[in-house]
Structure formats: C-alpha cells, structure tokens
N, C-alpha and C positions, 0 to 999 in steps of 0.2 A: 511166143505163145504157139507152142508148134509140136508135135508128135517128138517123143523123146526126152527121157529126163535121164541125167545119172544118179539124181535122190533114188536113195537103195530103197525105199518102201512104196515107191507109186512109180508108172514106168510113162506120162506125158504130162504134160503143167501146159491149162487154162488161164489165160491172165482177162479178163473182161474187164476187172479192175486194176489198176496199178498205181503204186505210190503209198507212203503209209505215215505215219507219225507215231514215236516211242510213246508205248506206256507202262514198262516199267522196264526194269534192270537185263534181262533179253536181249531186250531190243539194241543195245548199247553198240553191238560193232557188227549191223546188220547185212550181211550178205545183200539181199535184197537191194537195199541201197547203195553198195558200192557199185551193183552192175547196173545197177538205174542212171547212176549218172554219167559209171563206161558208155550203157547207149544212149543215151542223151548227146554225149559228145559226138558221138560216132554218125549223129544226124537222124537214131533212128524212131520214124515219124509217133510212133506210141510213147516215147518218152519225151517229146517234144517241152514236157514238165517239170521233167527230173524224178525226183521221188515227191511232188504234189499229189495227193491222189485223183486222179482220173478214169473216168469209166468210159469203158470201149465198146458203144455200139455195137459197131460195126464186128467185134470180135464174138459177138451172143451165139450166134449160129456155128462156128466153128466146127464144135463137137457133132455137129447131125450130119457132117460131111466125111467124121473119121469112120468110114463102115468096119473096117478090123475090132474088136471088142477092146477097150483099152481100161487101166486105171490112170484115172485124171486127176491130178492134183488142181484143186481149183484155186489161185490166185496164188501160187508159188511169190506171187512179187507185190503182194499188197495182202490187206484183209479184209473179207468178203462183209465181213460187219461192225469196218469202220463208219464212226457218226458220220461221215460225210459221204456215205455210199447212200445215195437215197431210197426208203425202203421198197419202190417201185422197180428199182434197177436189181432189189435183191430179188423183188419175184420173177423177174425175167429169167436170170439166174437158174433160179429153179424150175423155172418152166421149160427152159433148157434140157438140166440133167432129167425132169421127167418124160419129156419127150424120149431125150437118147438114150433108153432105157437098154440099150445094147453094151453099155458103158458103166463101169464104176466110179464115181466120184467121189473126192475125200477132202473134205471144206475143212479149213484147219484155224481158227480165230483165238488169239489173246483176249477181244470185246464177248467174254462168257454172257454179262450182262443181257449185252444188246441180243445175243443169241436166242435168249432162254423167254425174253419179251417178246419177240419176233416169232418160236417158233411155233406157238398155236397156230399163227396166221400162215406158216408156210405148208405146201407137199414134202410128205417125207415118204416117198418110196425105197424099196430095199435097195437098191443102187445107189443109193446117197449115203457117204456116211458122213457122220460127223466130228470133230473131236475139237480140244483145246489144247494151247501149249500151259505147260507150267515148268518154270524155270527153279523156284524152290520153296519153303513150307508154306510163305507166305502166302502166295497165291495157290493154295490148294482150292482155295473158295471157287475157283473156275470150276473144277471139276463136280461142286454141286450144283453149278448153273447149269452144267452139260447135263448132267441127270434128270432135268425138266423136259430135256427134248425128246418128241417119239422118233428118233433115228432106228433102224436098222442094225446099223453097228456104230458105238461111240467110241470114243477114243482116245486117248491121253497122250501128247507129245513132251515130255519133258524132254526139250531140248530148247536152247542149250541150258543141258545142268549144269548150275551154278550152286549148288548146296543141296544138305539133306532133304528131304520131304517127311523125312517121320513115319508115322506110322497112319497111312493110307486106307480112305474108305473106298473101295473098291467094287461098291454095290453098282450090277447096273453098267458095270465100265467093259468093255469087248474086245478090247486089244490097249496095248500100254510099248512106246516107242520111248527108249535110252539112247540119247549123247550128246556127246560133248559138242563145245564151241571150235568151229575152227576158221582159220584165216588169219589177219594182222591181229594182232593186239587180244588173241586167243586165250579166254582164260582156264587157267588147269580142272580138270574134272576128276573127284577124288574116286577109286575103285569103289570103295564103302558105300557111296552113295547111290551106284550104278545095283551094284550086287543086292543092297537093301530091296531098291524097288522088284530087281531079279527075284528075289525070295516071295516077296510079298505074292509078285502073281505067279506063283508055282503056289505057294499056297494056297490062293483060291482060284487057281485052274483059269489066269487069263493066258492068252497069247503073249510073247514077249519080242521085241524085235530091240537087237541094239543096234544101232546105227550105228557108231563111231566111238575113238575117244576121240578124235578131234585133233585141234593144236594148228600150229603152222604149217606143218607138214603132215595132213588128218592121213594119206595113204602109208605113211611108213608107222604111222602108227595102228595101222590096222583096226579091224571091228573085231576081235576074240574076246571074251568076256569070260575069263576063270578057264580058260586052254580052249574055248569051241565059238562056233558062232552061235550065234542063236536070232532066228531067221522067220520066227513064228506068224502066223499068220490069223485073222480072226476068221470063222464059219462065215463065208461068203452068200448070204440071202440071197444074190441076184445070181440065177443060172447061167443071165450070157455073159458073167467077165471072165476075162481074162483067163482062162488055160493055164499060163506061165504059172501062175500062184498055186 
C-alpha cells in the first residue's frame, strides 16, 4: 500500500482494506489473492491473514501524507464494500479521500448492491470516482446499481472479460475500461467482445481505455486494440490531479 502502481489506468493503490471472497465468475483466478498469500508467506505484517478480509487502521491516513497530486486506486487487494468491511470503516474511507482532496480516487467494487445502499449516506466529492467490475451479460445489473450513486465520474471495469455484454445502457456511465484475464490459468478474451463495447462508447461519446488482452504472458500480448491503443481518459472534475493524464 505504497505510491506506485503498474495498473495502466491509476498510477498508486490504497489498501486500508485487504482480503476478499469470490462472488461470481471474475473472481475465479484472482490476482489479488495469489499476492495475498506471496505476502503472507513472506511475513508481511498486513497479510498476517492471507486473503481474510481485514481492515487497516493504521493504513486510513496514508494518503494525506502523499503531498504529490496522485491517482489512487483504492483497495487494488480487496473490496471496499465487502459485507464484512463495516460501514463505519467505509465512512472513514471516505473521510479520507474528502480530506485529500489533492488526490483522485477510484473505488472499484463487484458488491454494486452494497454500493448503491450505502451511497446516500456517503460524501461524494469530485475527486472520488467510482465504478464496478463486470465480467459479462450477466452481471450488467451492477452497472445500474452504479447509476444510483452521485459520483463525479462512474465507471465500468469489464475486466476480466470473459464474454459478450450485449448491447449496453450507457446512460450516466463516464469512462468504460476493456481486458482480458492474465496470469495462471488465463482465460482467452474474444477480439468481438472487446471491439463491441469499443463501438458502443464511440458511439455515445464515453472515454474508452483498453487495458490489455491479457493471457499468460499479458506484455507479449500487448494493449493495441484494431492496430492503435486507446488510452482515453474521463473529464477530470477535480483540478488538483494528476498532470500525467
């Protein structure tokens, strides 16, 4: 939980919480958890758990000490609103990114539910944004959970795609991130299904960021998507981030 990420769309990862449990198909050969339980081995004191989920005090203040403007991925190793994060620990959270208002944040949950319950009660300043993953048609239902919340900018993570999404309500949505799975047991990501969503926001004018295809070897398979990258970025509300973008 430290300045620096190599995730191509956010450039430092927040963990306050860590640790998660699968709820649905995604989840299935989760990154997250295989370095959970490298540091776990490795002795180191925040995974003292493994992949249980656990919330880190002691890690809440972090951000008000980065003075550099950063984008922060908030809980790169867990989910900020799993049922066992309790919702006291989530307003801290956000008490957090509203202080360090020098900072961009980007909460990124599979629990659309718990989100969309939750977010009357929460602060949602322009420096917060917020988005869901969705993996394929099935779960498109997240993204009208995310449409309940007043963020700043929302946001769509289909990753990892694992099948079509169809034909996508896009209302309300401010940026849309494509790719694939990678690592062991990598499942393939069909061009069709990348380019679909590609189309859809070119059609109604969102930002579009592909990540990756992925695979075992995600660097030799590069990010080009139809011969180019595509690197898009949403209307930044908050004045003090990040430069780089």
């Amino acid at each position: 939980m430290a300045l620096g990420s190599d995730i191509e769309w956010t450039e430092s990862t927040w963990n306050p919480v860590t640790g998660c449990t699968k709820v649905s198909p995604g989840c299935a050969h989760c990154y997250a958890e295989r370095m959970a339980r490298r540091l776990c081995a490795m002795g180191q004191p925040n995974y003292r758990n493994g992949f249980a989920v656990t919330t880190h005090p002691h890690a809440l203040a972090l951000p008000l000490g980065w003075r550099a403007p950063q984008v922060i991925f908030v809980n790169s190793m867990s989910d900020l609103f799993h049922p066992e994060v309790p919702d006291e620990f989530i307003h801290q959270v956000f008490n957090i990114m509203r202080r360090a208002d020098w900072h961009t944040f980007q909460v990124l949950t599979k629990r659309a539910d718990r989100l969309a319950a939750m977010a009357p009660q929460l602060p949602w300043p322009p420096n917060v944004w917020v988005g869901v993953s969705v993996e394929n048609e099935a779960f498109c239902g997240r993204i009208d959970h995310l449409r309940q919340v007043p963020a700043a900018v929302r946001f769509v993570s289909f990753e990892p795609l694992l099948g079509s999404v169809g034909i996508l309500n896009l209302v309300g949505i401010n940026w849309a991130i494509v790719g694939g799975e990678s690592g062991p047991g990598a499942r393939p990501m069909s061009p069709e299904w990348a380019i679909a969503i590609r189309d859809q926001c070119v059609d109604a004018g969102i930002p579009f960021f592909f990540k990756q295809w992925g695979g075992v070897r995600k660097r030799q398979a590069g990010r080009h998507l139809d011969g180019r990258l595509w690197n898009q970025w949403p209307v930044i509300p908050c004045a003090s981030s990040s430069s780089s973008l």
